[in-house]
C-alpha positions as CSV (number, residue, x, y, z in Angstrom):
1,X,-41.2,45.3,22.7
2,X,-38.3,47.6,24.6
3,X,-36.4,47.4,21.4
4,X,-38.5,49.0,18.9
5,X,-39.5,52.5,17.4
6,X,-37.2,55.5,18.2
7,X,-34.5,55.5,20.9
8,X,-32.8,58.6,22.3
9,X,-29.4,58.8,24.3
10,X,-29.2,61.1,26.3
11,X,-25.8,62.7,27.8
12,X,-24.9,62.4,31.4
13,X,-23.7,65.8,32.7
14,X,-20.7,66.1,34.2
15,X,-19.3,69.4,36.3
16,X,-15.9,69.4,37.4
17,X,-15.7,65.9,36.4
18,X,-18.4,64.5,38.5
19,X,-22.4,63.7,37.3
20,X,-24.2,67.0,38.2
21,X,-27.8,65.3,39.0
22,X,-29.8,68.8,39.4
23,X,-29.0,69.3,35.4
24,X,-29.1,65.3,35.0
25,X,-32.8,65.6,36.2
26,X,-33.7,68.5,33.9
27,X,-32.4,66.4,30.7
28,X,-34.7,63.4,32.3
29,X,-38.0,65.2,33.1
30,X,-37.5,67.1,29.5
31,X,-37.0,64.4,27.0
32,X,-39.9,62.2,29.2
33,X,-42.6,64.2,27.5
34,X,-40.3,64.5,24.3
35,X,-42.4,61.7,22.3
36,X,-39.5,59.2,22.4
37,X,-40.4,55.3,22.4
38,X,-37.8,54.8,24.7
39,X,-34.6,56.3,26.4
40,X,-30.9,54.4,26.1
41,X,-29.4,55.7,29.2
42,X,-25.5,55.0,30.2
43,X,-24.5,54.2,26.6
44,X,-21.5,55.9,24.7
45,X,-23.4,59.5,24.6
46,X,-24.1,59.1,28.5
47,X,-20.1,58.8,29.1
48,X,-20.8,55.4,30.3
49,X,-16.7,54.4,30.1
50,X,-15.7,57.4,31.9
51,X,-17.7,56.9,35.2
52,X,-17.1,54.3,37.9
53,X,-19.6,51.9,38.8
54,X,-20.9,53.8,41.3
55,X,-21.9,56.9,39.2
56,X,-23.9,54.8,37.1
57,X,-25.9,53.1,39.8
58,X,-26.4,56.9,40.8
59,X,-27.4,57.5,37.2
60,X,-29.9,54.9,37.0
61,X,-31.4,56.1,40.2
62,X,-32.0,59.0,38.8
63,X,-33.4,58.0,35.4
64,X,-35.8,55.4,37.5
65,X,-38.1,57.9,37.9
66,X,-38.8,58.1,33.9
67,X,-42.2,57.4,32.8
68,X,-41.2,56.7,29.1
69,X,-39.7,52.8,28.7
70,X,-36.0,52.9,29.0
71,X,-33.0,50.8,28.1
72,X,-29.7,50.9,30.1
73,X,-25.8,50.7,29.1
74,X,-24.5,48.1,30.8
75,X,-21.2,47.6,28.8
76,X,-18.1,46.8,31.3
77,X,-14.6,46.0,31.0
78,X,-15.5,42.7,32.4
79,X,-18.2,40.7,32.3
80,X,-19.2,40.7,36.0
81,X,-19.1,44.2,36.2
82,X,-22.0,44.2,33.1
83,X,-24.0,41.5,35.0
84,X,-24.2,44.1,38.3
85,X,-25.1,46.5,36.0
86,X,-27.9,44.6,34.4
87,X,-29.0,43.5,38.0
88,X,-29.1,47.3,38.9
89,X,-30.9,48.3,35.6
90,X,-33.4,45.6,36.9
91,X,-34.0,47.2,40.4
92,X,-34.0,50.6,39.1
93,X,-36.9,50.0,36.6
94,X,-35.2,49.7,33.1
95,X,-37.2,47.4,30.5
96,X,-34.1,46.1,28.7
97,X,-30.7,46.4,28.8
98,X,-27.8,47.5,25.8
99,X,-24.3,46.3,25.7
100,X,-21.3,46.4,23.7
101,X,-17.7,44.5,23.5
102,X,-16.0,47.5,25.9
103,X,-12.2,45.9,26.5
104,X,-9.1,47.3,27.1
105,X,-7.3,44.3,25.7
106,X,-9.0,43.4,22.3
107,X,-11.4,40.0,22.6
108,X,-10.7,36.8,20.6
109,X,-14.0,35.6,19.1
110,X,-14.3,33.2,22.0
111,X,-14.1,35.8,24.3
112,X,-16.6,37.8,22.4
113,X,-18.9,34.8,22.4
114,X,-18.6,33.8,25.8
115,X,-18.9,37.9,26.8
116,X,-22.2,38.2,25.6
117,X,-23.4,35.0,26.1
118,X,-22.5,35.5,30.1
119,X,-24.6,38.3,30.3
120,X,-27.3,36.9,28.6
121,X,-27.4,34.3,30.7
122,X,-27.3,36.2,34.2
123,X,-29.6,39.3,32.9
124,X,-32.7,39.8,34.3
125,X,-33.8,41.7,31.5
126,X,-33.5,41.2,27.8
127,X,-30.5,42.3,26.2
128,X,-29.9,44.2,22.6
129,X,-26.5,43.4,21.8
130,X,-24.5,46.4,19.8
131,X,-21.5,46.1,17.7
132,X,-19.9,49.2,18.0
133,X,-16.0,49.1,16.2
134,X,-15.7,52.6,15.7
135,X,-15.8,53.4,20.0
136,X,-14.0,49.4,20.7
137,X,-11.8,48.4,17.8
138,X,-13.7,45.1,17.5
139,X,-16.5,44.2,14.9
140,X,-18.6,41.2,15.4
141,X,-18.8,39.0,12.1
142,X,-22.2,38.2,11.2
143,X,-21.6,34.7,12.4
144,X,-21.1,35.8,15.8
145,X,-24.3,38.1,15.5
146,X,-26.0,35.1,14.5
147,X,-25.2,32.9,17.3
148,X,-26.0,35.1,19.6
149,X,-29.1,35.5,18.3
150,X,-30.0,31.6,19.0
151,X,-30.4,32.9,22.8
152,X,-33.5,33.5,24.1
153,X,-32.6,36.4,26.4
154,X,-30.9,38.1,23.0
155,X,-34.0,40.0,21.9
156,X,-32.2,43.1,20.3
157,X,-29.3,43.8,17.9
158,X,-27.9,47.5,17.0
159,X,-25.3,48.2,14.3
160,X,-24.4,50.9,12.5
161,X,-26.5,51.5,9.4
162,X,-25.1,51.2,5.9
163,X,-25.8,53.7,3.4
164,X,-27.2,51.1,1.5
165,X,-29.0,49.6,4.1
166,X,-31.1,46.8,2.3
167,X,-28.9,43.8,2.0
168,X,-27.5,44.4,5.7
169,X,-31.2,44.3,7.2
170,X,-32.3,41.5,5.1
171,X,-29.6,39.5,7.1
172,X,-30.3,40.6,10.0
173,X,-33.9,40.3,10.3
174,X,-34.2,37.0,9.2
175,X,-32.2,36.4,13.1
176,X,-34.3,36.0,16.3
177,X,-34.4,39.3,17.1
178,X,-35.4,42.9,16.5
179,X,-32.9,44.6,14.0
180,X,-32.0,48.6,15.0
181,X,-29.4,51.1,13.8
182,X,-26.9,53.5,15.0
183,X,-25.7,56.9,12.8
184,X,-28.3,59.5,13.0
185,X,-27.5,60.3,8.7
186,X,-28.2,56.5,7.7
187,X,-31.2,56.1,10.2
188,X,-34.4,57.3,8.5
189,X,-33.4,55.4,5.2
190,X,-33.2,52.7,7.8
191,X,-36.4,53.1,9.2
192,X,-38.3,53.2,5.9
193,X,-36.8,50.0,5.0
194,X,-38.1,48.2,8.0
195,X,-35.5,48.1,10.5
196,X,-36.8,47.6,14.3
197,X,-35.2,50.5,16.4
198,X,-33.1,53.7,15.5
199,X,-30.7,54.5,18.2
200,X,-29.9,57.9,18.3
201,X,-27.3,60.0,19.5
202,X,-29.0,62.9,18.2
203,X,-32.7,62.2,19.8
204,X,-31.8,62.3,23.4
205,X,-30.5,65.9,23.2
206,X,-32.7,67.4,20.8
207,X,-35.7,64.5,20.5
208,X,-37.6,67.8,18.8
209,X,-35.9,67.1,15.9
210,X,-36.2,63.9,15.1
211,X,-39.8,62.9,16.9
212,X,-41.6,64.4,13.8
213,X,-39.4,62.1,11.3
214,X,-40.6,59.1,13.2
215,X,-43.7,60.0,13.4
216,X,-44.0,60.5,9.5
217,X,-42.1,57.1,8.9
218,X,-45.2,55.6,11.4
219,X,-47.7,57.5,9.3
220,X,-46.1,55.9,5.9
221,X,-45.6,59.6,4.6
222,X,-42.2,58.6,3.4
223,X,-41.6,61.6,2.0
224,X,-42.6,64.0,4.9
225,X,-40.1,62.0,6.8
226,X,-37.4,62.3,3.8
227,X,-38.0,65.9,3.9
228,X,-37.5,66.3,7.5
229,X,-34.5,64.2,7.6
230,X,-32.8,66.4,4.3
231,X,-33.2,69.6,6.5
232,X,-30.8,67.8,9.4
233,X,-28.1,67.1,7.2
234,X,-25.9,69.9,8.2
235,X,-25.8,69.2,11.7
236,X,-25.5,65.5,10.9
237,X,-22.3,66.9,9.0
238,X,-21.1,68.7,12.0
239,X,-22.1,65.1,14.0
240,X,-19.4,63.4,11.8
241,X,-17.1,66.2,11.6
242,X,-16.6,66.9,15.5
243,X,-18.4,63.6,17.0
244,X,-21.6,63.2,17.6
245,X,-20.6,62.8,21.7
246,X,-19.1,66.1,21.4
247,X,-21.8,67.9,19.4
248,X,-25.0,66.5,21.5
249,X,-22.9,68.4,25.0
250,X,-22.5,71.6,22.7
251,X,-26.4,71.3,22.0
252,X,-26.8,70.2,25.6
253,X,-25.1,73.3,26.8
254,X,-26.8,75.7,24.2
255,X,-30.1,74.1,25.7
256,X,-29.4,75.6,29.1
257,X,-28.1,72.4,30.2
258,X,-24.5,73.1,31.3
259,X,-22.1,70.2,31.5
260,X,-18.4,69.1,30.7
261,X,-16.9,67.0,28.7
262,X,-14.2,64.8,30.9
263,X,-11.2,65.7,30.6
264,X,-9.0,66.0,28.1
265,X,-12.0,66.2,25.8
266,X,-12.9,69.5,24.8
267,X,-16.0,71.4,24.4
268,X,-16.3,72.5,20.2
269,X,-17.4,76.1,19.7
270,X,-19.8,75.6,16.2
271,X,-21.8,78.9,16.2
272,X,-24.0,76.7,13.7
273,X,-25.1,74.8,15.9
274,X,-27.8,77.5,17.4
275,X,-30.2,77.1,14.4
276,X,-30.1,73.5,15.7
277,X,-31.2,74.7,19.6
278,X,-35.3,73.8,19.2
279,X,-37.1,77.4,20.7
């Protein structure tokens, strides 16, 4: 199952405003052999809302070539934009496709609903459905999460993980479909308590760092993966301080991977961050 295991986002370099594909390709053939169980391209850490339609059909191109499963952002403004994008995810290869309630104007329930439900529908591929309020201003209530569950082409749910994450996945299990997480801090506690996927910002940057914790929660050595996870907390720190979008290009550029933010966001200098650069 696409939605399962751990689940690195990658950034999508830009130079000069536009998607630089030679340093693009150099992300992609590096995290390929990184260990991941899949790759979450075109989602908020790709810079997804800030490239037309076009640039992410030329993304996907590029990330077609992957031999690790992947899962594409196909969040739009409107919903026919999101149903070309799932058709192109299709033709390019991806195994599943992620999207999130991306509006300019905030959605009614009803529009919600019908959103998701739309896409569903017309996919080709199954969809994980994220509720993201901190990026689009909109939560979906449990009920809606629930209802959307009832549709067979709804395979997938990411939220963000609680600190107390044990009542939230009970609920959300118990749906028709496999439960994952967002927020790199909460996501091992996550993990260890049964939840389906973690979706990290953090993994498709620097998938060295966080491989080894998944591979400990696999192994049941709880506390190997506890372990791992405490010596991240500074740079998760950093993640909340600055944004994790902004941090994972500071890393990305660190790496040898120069890119850009788009304008007007800025680049953070965090000289801390080079203990975090894997050798």
């Amino acid at each position: 199952m696409i939605f399962e295991g751990l689940s690195g986002f990658p950034i999508t370099p830009l130079k000069k405003g536009r998607v630089d594909v030679t340093t693009l390709q150099k992300i992609r053939d590096h995290i390929d052999t990184a260990g991941l169980d899949s790759i979450g391209v075109l989602g908020s850490t790709g810079s997804f809302a800030y490239l037309s339609e076009s640039e992410r059909t030329l993304v996907m191109e590029c990330w077609s070539e992957l031999s690790t499963p992947w899962i594409a952002g196909i969040s739009a403004t409107t919903t026919r934009e999101a149903i070309r994008s799932a058709k192109a995810a299709h033709q390019y290869g991806a195994q599943g496709v992620i999207a999130n309630a991306f509006s300019y104007v905030p959605l009614s329930a009803n529009e919600l609903t019908a959103y998701f439900l739309e896409v569903a529908d017309n996919s080709p591929l199954p969809l994980c459905v994220y509720d993201n309020p901190m990026t689009t201003g909109q939560t979906l209530s449990y009920e809606l999460l629930k209802s959307l569950s009832e549709h067979p082409n709804v395979m997938g749910a990411k939220v963000f993980a609680q600190l107390n994450n044990e009542e939230q996945h009970a609920k959300l299990s118990a749906l028709n479909w496999q439960a994952g997480y967002a927020v790199d801090k909460l996501c091992c506690e996550a993990m260890i308590n049964g939840a389906s996927a973690w979706y990290s910002t953090l993994a498709g940057t620097v998938p060295e760092l966080l491989v080894p914790v998944m591979t400990a929660i696999k192994q049941g050595d709880d506390n190997q993966a506890r372990k791992l996870n405490k010596m991240l907390q500074p740079l998760y720190e950093m993640m909340g301080q600055y944004s994790g979008y902004r941090v994972v290009h500071a890393l990305a550029n660190l790496r040898g991977w120069a890119c850009d933010l788009p304008s007007p966001l800025l680049l953070p200098d965090i000289p801390e961050l080079m203990q975090f650069v894997p050798k």
